[in-house]
C-alpha positions as CSV (number, residue, x, y, z in Angstrom):
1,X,114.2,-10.2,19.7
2,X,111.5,-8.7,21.1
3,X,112.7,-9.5,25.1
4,X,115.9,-7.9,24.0
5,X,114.5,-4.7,22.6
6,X,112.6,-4.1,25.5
7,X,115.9,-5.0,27.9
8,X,117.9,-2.0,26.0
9,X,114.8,0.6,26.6
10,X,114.1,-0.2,30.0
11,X,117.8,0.4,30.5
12,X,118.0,3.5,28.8
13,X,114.8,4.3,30.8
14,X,116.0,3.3,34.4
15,X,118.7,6.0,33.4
16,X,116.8,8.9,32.0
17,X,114.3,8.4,34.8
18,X,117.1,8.7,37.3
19,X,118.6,11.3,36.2
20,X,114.8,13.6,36.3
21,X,114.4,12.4,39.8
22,X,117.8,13.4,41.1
23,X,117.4,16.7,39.5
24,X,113.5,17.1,41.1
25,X,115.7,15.7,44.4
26,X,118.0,18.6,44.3
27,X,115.0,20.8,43.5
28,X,112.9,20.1,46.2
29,X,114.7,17.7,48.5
30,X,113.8,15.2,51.2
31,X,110.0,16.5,50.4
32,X,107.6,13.3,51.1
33,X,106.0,13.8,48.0
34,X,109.1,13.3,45.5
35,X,108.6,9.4,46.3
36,X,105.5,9.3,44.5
37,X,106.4,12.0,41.7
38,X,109.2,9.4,41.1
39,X,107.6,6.3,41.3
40,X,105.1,7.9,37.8
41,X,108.8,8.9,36.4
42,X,109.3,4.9,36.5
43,X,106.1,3.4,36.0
44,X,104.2,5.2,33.6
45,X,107.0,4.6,30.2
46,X,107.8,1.4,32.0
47,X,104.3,0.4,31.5
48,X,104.1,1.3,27.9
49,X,107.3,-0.5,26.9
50,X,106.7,-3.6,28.6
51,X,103.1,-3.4,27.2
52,X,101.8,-5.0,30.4
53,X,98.5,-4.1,31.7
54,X,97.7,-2.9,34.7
55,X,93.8,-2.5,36.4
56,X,94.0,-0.7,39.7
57,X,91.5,-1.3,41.8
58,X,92.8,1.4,44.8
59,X,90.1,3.2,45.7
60,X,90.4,2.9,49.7
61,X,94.0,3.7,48.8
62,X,93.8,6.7,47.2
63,X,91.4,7.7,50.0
64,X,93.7,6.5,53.1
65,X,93.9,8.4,55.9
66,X,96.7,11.2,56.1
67,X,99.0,9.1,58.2
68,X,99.2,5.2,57.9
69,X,102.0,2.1,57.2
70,X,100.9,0.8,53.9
71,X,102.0,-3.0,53.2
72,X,102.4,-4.9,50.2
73,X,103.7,-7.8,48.8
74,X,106.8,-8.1,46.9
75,X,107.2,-10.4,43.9
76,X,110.6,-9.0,41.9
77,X,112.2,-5.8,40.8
78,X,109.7,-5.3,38.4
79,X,107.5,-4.4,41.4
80,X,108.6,-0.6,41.0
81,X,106.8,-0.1,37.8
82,X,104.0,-2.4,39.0
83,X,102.9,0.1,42.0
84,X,104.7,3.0,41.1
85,X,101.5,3.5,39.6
86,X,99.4,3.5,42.1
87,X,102.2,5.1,45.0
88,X,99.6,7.6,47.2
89,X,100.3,11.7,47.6
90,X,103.0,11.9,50.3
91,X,103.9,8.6,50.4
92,X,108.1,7.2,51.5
93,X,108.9,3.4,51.2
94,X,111.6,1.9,53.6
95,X,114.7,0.3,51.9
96,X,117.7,-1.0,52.9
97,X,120.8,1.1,53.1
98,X,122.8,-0.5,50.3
99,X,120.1,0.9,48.1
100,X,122.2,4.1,48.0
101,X,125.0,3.0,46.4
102,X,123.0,1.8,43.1
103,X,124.3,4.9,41.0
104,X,121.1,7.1,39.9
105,X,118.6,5.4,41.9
106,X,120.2,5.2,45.5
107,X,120.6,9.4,45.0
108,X,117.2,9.6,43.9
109,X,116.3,7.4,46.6
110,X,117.5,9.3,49.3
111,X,116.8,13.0,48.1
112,X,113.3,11.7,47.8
113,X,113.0,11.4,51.6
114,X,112.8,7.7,51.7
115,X,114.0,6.1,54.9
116,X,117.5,3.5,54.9
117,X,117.7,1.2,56.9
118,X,121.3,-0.8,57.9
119,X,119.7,-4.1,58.8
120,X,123.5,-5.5,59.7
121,X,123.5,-2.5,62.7
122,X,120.5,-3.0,65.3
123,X,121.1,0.4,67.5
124,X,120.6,2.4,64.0
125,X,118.0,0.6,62.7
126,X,116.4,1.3,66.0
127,X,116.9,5.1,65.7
128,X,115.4,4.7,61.7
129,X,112.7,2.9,63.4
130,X,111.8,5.6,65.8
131,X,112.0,8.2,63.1
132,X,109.3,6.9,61.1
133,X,107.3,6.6,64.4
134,X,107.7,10.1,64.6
135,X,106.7,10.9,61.0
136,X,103.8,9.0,60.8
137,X,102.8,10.9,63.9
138,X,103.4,14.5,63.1
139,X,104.1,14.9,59.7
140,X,100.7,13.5,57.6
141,X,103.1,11.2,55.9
142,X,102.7,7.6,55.4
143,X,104.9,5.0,55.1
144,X,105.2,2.2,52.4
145,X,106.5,-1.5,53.5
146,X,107.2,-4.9,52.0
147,X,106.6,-7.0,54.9
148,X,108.0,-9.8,53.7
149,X,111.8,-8.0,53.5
150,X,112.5,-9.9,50.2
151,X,111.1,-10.8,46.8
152,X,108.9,-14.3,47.1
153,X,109.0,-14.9,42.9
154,X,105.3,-15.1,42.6
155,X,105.2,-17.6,45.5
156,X,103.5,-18.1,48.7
157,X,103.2,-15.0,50.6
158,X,106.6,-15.1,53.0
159,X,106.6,-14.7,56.5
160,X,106.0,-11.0,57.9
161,X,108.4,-9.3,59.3
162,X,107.3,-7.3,62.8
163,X,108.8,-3.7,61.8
164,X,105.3,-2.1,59.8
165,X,103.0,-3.6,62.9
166,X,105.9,-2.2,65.5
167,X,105.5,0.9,63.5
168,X,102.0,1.2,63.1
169,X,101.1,0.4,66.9
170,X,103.9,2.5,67.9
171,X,102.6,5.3,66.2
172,X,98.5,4.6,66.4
173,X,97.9,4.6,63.1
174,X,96.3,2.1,60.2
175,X,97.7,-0.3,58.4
176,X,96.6,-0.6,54.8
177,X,97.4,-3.6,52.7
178,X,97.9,-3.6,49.0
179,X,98.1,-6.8,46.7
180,X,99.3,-7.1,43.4
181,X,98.2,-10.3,41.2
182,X,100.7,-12.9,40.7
183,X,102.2,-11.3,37.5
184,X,106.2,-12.6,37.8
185,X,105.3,-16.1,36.9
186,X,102.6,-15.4,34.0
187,X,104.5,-12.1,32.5
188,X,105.8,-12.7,28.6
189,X,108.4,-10.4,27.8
190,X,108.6,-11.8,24.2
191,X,105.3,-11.2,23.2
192,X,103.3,-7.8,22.6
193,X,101.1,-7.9,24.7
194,X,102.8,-9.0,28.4
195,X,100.3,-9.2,30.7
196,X,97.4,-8.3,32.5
197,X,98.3,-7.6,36.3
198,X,95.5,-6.6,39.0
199,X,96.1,-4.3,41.9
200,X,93.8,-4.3,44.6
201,X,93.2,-2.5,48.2
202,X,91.9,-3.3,51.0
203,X,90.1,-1.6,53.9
204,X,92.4,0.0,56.6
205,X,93.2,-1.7,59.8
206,X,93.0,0.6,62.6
207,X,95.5,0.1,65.2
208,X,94.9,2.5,67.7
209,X,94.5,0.9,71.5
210,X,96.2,-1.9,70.3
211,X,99.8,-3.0,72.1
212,X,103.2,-5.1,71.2
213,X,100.9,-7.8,72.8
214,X,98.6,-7.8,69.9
215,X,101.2,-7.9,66.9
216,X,101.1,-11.5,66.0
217,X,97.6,-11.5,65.8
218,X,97.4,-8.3,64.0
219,X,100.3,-9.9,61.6
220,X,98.2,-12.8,61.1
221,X,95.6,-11.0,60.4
222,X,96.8,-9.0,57.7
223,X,98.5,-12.0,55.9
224,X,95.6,-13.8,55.6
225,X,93.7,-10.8,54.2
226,X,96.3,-10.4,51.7
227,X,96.6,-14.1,50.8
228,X,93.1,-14.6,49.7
229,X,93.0,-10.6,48.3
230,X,96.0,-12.4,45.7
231,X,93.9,-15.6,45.2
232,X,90.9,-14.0,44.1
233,X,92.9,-12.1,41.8
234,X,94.9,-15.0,40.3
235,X,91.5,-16.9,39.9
236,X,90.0,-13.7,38.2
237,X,92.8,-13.1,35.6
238,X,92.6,-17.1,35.2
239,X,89.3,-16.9,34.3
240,X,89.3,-13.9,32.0
């Protein structure tokens, strides 16, 4: 009964929260900081109904430098009121194009100045690619990315996809990962109390100097980072 309850507000949420960021869209639209305005409009009620509890530990986030590619992983849908809390000031995510056509959210999603990608058509997911290399170079805007370019269910990290390290070398600037705890598989809907969740981040990666030679170890690199970052969290909410 509970679950169920909680199903029909989070829909009538998703919707009421759509509609406010369309209309701050139309106000104000394509500005880089509607993405994280947004994200609050989601997370923040979302938070409260699904009575989950979420310690952010995002200091070096908050702090970032004024252009960087930040990377996370990416357990489930839910993940939009997991880090819409903790989305930094001017701050876009990269989705994929057929994002737009999910009615409310797709028109927020664009007028908010995220970037679409059409992963079916190379040549313009080339040109997206080359945008963002310009943004992050000349607009103090950073970029948001789930590296693994699909949900892993609480799993083992995925494999990481090149197009954050192509970005982030391309365009000399850090890369700075974020991990959220393994929440998906340990998350009761039918109880009151849900969950405890952790979110932690890590210190940037510089990338300047570095080529296309040096992405796989750079990818590496930042897996491995965010692999034991996720362990220690799951062992800390374990032992709680």
């Amino acid at each position: 009964m509970l679950f169920a309850l909680r199903m029909l507000l989070m829909g009538l949420h998703f919707i009421l929260a759509g509609v406010l960021g369309v209309i701050l869209g139309l106000c104000r639209p394509f500005n880089p900081d509607n993405s994280r305005l947004c994200a609050r409009l989601y997370a923040l009620p979302a938070m409260c109904i699904l009575r989950l509890k979420v310690r952010a530990e995002v200091g070096g986030l908050m702090d970032k430098p004024a252009s960087c590619v930040i990377i996370a992983n990416h357990q489930s849908n839910y993940d939009l009121f997991v880090f819409g809390n903790v989305v930094p000031y001017r701050t876009v995510c990269i989705g994929k194009k057929s994002l737009k056509w999910v009615p409310l959210f797709g028109q927020l999603f664009w007028l908010a100045g995220n970037v679409l990608i059409d992963r079916g058509n190379a040549h313009k997911a080339r040109k997206s690619m080359l945008t963002t290399t310009h943004t992050l170079q000349h607009e103090d805007t950073s970029i948001w990315v789930f590296p693994e370019g699909t949900r892993n269910l609480g799993k083992e990290l995925l494999p990481f996809k090149k197009g954050a390290f192509q970005m982030a070398i391309a365009a000399g600037v850090p890369i700075v990962p974020v991990c959220v705890s393994n929440y998906i598989n340990h998350m009761r809907l039918n109880r009151w109390r849900s969950g405890n969740v952790l979110i932690r981040s890590l210190p940037a990666i510089p990338t300047a100097g570095l080529t296309m030679d040096d992405m796989p170890r750079l990818m590496a690199q930042c897996q491995e980072q965010m692999r034991e970052c996720i362990d220690a969290m799951d062992r800390q909410l374990q032992a709680a």
